[in-house]
C-alpha positions as CSV (number, residue, x, y, z in Angstrom):
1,X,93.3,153.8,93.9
2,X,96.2,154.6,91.7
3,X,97.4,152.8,88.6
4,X,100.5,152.1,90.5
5,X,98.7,150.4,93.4
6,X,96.6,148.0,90.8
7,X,100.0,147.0,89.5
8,X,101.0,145.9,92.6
9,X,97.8,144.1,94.1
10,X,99.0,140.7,93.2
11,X,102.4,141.0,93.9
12,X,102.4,141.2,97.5
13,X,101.1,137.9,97.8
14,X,102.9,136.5,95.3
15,X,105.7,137.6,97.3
16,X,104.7,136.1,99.9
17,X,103.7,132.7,98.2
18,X,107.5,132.6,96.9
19,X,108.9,132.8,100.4
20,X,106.7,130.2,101.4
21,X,108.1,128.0,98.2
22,X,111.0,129.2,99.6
23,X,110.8,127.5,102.6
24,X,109.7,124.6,101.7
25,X,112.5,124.0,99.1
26,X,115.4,124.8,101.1
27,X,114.1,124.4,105.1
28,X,111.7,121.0,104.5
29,X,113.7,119.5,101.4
30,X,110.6,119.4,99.3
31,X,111.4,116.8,96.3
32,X,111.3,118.7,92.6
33,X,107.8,117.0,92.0
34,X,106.5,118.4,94.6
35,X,107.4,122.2,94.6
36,X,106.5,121.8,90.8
37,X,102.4,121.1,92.6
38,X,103.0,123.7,95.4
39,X,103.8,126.5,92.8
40,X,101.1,125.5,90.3
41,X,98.5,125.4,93.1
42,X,99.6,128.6,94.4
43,X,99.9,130.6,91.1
44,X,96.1,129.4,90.7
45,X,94.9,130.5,94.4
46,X,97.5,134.3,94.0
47,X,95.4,135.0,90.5
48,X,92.4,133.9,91.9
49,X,92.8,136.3,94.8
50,X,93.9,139.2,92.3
51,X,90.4,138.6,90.8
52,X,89.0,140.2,93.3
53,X,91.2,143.0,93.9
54,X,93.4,141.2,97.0
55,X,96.3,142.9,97.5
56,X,97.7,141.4,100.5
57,X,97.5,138.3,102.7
58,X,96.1,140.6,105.7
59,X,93.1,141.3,103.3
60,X,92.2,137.4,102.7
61,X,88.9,136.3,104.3
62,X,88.0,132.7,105.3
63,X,85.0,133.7,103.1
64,X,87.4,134.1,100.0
65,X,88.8,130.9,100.3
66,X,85.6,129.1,100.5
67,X,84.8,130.9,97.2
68,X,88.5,130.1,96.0
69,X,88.0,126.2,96.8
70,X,84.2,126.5,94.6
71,X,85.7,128.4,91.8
72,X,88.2,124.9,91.5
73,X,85.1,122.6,91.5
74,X,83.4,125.0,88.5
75,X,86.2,125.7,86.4
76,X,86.7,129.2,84.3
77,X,87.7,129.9,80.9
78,X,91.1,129.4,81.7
79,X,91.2,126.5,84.5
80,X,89.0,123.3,84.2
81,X,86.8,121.6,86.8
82,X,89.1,119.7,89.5
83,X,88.4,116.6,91.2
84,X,88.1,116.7,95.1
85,X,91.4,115.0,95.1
86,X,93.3,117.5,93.3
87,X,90.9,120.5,94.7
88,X,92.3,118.5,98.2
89,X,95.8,119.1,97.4
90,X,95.6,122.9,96.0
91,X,93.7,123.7,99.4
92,X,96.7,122.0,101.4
93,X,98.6,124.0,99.7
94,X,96.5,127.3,100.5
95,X,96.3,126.3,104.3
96,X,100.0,125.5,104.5
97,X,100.8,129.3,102.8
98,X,98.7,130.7,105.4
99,X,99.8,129.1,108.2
100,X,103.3,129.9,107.8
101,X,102.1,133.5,107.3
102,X,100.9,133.4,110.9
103,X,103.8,132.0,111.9
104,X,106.0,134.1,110.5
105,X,104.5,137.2,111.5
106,X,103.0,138.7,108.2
107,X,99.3,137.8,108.8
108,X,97.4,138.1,112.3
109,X,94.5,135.7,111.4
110,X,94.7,132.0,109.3
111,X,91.6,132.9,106.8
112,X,92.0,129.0,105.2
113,X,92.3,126.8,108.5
114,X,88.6,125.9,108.8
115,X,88.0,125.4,105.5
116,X,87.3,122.0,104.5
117,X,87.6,120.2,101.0
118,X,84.8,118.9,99.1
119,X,84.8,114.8,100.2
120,X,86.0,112.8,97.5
121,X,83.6,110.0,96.0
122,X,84.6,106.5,97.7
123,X,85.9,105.1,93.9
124,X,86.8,101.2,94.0
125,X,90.3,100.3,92.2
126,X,90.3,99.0,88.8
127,X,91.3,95.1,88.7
128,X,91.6,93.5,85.6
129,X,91.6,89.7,85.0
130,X,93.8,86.9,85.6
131,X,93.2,85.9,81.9
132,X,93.9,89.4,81.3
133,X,97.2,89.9,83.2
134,X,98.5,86.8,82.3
135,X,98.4,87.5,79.0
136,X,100.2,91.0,79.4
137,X,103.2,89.0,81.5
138,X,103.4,87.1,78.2
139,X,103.6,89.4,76.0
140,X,107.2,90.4,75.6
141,X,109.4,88.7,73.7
142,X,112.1,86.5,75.6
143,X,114.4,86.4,72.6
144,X,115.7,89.7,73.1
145,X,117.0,91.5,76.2
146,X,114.8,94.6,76.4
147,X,111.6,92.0,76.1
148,X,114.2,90.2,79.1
149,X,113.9,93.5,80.6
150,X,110.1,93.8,80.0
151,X,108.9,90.5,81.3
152,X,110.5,90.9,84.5
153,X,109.7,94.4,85.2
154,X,105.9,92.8,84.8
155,X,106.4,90.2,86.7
156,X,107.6,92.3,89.6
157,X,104.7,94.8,89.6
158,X,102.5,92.0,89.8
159,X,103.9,89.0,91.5
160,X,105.1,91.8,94.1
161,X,102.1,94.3,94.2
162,X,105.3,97.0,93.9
163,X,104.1,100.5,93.0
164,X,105.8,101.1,89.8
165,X,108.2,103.9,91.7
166,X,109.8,100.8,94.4
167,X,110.2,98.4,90.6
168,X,112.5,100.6,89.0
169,X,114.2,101.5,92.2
170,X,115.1,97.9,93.0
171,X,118.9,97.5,93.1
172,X,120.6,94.3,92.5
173,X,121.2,93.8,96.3
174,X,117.3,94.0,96.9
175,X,116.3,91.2,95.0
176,X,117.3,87.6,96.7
177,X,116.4,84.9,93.9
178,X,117.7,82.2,96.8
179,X,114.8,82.6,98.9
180,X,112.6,84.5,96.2
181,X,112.1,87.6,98.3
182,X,112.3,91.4,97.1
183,X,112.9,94.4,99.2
184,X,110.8,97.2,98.5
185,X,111.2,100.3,99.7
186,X,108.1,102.4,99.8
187,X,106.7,105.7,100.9
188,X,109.2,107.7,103.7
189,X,110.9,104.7,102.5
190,X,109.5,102.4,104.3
191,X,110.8,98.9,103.6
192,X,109.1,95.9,103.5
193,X,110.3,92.2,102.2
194,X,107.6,90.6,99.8
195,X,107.5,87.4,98.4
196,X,108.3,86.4,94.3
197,X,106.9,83.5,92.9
198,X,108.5,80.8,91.0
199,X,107.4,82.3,87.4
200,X,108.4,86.0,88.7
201,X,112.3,84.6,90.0
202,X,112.4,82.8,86.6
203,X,111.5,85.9,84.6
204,X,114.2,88.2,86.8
205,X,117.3,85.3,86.7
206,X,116.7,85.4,83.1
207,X,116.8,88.9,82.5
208,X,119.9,89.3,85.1
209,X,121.8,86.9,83.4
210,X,121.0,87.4,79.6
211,X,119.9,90.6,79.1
212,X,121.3,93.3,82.1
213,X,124.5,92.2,80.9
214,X,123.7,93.1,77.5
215,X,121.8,96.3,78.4
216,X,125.0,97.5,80.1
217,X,127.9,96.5,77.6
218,X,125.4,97.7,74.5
219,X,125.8,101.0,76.2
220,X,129.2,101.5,77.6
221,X,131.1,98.8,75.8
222,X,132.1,97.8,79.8
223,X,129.8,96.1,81.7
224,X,128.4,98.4,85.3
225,X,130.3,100.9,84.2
226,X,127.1,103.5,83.7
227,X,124.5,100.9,85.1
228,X,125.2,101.6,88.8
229,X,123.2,98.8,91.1
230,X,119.9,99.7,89.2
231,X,118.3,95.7,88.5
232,X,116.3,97.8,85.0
233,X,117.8,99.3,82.6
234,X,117.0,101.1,79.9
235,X,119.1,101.2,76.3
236,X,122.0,103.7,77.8
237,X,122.6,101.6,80.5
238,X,120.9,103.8,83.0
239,X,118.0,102.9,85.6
240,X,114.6,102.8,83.5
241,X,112.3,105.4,84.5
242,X,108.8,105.3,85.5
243,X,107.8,107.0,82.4
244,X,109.8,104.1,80.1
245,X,108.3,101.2,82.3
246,X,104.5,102.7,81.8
247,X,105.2,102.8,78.2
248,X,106.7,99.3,78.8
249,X,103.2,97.8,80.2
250,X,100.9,99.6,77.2
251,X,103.3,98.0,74.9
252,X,102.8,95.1,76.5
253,X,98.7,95.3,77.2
254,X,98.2,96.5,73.3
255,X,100.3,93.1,72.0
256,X,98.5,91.4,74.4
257,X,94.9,92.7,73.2
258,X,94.2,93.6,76.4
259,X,92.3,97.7,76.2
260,X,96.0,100.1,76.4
261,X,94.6,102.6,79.0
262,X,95.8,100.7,81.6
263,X,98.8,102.0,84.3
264,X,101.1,100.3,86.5
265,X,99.0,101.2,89.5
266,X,96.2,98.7,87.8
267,X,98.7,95.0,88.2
268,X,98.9,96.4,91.8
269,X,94.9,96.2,92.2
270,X,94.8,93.3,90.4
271,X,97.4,91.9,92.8
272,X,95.4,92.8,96.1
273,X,92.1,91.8,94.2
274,X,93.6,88.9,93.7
275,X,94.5,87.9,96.9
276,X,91.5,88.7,98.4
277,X,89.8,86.6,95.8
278,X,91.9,83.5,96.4
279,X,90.7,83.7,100.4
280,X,94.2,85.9,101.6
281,X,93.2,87.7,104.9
282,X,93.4,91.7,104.4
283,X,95.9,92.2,107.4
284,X,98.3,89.7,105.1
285,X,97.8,92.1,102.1
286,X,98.4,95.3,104.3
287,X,101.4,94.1,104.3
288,X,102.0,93.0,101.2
289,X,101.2,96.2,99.4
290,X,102.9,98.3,102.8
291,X,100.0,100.1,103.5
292,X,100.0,101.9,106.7
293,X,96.6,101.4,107.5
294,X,94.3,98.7,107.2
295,X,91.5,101.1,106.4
296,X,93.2,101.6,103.2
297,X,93.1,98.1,102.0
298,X,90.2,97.0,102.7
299,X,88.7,99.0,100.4
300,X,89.6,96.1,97.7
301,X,87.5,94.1,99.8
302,X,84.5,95.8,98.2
303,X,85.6,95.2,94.6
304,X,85.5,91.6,95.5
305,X,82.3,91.4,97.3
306,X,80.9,93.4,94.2
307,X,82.4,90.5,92.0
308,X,80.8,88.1,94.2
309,X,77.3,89.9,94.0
310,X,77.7,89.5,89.7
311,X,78.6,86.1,89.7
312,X,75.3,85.5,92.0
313,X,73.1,87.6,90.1
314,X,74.5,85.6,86.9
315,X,74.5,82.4,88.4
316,X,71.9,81.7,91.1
317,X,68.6,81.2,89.7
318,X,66.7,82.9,92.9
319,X,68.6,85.9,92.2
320,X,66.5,87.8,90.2
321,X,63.3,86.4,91.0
């Protein structure tokens, strides 16, 4: 084999991989996020192919992608260890390259369709406190309009169970303070209508009237004029982004003393936990957080039957015995 033809051994596939990208950026409307994963994933399975000397798609073996999906679970000098979730997703990734390879005529066999990512550990949600999310709700300041801003954004993830993407997408139409109601829209956006309680529409009619306003004007010197319908803004007068409302919630947790390493994600645990905790039936909460499954859900059952099982342990004194 010639120097020329070592040159090349990667490329072909990496040719290949890129109309693939291809495809799914301009034929299936990937969003930026995701063909940002798709390439990453694939750059890692096209150099670990030109490890072994791969030069072409033909040439790929359901044998080398097994070894491709252990490699992810080891690590190298270069890549660390993945989880199964993320070793999950790259494989997708593989499986959809070669299946449109069949499809398109270039390979005659799908070397990755059998292959089967590692299962992923059944991990239980983090929940945190009612002391401890109450406090966080409190912490921003109500005396100026980005703590406005702050207190209502909270009270939204929580009262609401909102992923933190469906909160800074809510526009001013979707939020009824009259009947206390928000319209989420979720995954595929889905839409769902979720209750606000009485604290939560207090915290959001005081934001929309004293500090929006002042959000917008500080920014544009004319009120809506850069805000668009967006119910959080940030200081320019455009929507907040999920970035700016994490750092929003660890502001708040730190103030609050509760531990900083906390993420939106964990106020919509707490929510479900909550729920549960407080005797709500799962189906209700299904619902609630717009899950498409119940099988999904339930899984906060077990945090609380795990809470129950401490509070015995601690409390009853034929527990240990």
């Amino acid at each position: 084999m010639n120097e020329d033809q070592e040159v090349q051994r990667p490329n072909a596939l990496r040719r290949c991989a890129n109309d693939y990208l291809d495809h799914l950026s301009v034929e299936r409307g990937l969003a930026a996020n995701s063909m940002s994963s798709y390439r990453r994933d694939l750059d890692r399975y096209c150099e670990f192919c030109s490890e072994l000397g791969i030069e072409n798609p033909e040439a790929i073996a359901a044998t080398d992608v097994s070894a491709f999906v252990a490699s992810m679970a080891t690590g190298s000098a270069d890549h660390p260890p993945l989880g199964p979730a993320s070793i999950s997703r790259t494989l997708s990734a593989v499986r959809g390259l070669h299946k449109f390879l069949v499809l398109e005529g270039i390979s005659t066999t799908d070397p990755a369709k059998d292959i089967s990512p590692p299962k992923a550990a059944n991990r239980l949600p983090k929940a945190m406190g009612v002391s401890d999310v109450l406090a966080i709700l409190d912490a921003p300041s109500a005396d100026d309009v980005s703590g406005l801003r702050d207190r209502a954004l909270l009270e939204i993830l929580y009262g609401t169970g909102a992923r933190i993407s469906e909160a800074v997408g809510l526009d001013i139409d979707d939020v009824d303070l009259e009947s206390g109601t928000v319209l989420l829209r979720g995954k595929g956006n889905k839409q769902r209508i979720v209750p606000l309680g009485r604290p939560g529409r207090a915290a959001v009619e005081a934001y929309l009237v004293r500090g929006r306003p002042a959000l917008a004007l500080k920014a544009s010197g004319e009120i809506g004029s850069s805000a668009g319908g967006a119910v959080f803004l940030n200081t320019r007068g455009r929507r907040l982004s999920r970035q700016s409302a994490w750092g929003q919630l660890r502001a708040a947790a730190t103030k609050a003393g509760v531990p900083s390493d906390i993420s939106p994600h964990m106020l919509r645990h707490s929510f479900a936990t909550h729920l549960l905790d407080g005797g709500a039936d799962v189906r209700v909460v299904q619902e609630l957080l717009g899950h498409a499954s119940v099988t999904t859900t339930q899984i906060y059952t077990l945090v609380t039957v795990d809470r129950l099982r401490e509070v015995y342990v601690t409390s009853h004194p034929r527990a240990l015995d």
